[in-house]
N, C-alpha and C positions, 0 to 999 in steps of 0.2 A: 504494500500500500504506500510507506514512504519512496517508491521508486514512480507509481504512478504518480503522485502529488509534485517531485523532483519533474520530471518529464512535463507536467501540466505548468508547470510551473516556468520550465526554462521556454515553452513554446509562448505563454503571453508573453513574457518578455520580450522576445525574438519577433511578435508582432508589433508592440508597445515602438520599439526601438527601429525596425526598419520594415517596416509594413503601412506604418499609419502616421500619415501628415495632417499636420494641426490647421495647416493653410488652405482657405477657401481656394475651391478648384474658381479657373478661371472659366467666362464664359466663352463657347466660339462665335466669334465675329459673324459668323452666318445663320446663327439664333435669331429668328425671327426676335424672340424678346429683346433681343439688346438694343432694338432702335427703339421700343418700348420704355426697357426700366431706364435706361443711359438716356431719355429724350430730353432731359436738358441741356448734360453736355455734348449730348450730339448738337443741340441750336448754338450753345456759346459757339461749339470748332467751326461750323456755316455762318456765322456773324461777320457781313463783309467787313463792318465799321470797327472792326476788332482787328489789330493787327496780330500775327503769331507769335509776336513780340512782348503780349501784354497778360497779365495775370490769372484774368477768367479764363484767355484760353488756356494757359499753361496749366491753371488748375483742372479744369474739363479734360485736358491731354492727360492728365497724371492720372485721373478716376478711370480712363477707359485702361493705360497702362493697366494697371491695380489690378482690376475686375473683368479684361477682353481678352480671350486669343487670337492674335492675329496670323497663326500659323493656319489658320484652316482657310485665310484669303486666298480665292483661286480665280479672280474676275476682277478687271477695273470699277465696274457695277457696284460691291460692295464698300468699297471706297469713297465713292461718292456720295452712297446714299450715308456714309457715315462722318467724312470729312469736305465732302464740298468739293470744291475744285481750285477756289480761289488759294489756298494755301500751298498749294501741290508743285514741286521744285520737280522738273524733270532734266533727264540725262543719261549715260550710257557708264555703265560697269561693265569691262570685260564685255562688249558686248550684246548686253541685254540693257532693256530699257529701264530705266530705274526711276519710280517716284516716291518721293522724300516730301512727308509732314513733321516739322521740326518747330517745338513750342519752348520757349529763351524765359525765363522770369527772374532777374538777377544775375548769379552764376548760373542756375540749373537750367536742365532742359531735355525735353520728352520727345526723341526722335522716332521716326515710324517711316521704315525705309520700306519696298517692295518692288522686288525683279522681278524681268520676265519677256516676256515679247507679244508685243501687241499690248492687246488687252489680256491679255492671261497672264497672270502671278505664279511665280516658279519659287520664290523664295523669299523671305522678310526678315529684316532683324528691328526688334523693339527693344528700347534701349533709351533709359531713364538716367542720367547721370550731372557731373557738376563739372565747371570749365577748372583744369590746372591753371595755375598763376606761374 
């Protein structure tokens, strides 16, 4: 009996420890809810009179960070319906067409890059950080 209890015992731990994260799973970006629960700060990121440079967006940038997967983006489509188009920095990487939503508040800033070609997304890095001095 003390070998069963030994054994039950090291298997929750063994879950406790590398089975179960404390961290809210992220939504994916192609959840219909998310232009739902997120519909504020989806309207601050589409506020033309808002520069990417200014607070509300930056804070709205940081909430979708937090709370969106943006690895399931597979279409220009949900892009827009999430960030507008007025913000949208385009270019080429290696290649592929790349558009870059990049929100500045101070030193920080909440980047949201996405490859690909055409309108089809091949790959994204989201990416929340502060400037070195």
């Amino acid at each position: 009996m003390k070998l069963f209890y030994s054994l039950l015992t090291g298997i929750v731990l063994a879950v406790i420890a590398g089975g179960c994260s404390m961290e809210p799973k992220k939504m994916p970006c192609t959840d219909i809810d998310v232009l739902t629960k997120f519909e504020r700060e989806i309207y601050v990121l589409k506020t033309r009179a808002l520069p990417p440079e200014s607070e509300p967006k930056f804070r709205a940038a940081r909430i979708l960070y937090q709370n969106v997967d943006f690895t399931f983006a597979r279409d220009t489509d949900i892009l827009a319906k999430i960030f507008g188009a007025q913000d949208a920095h385009r270019g080429k990487v290696l290649g592929n067409d790349t558009i870059v939503f990049q929100y500045v508040w101070n030193n920080e800033y909440v980047r949201f890059a996405f490859m690909g070609v055409g309108n089809v997304i091949t790959g994204c890095e989201v990416k929340m950080d502060t400037y070195k001095k």
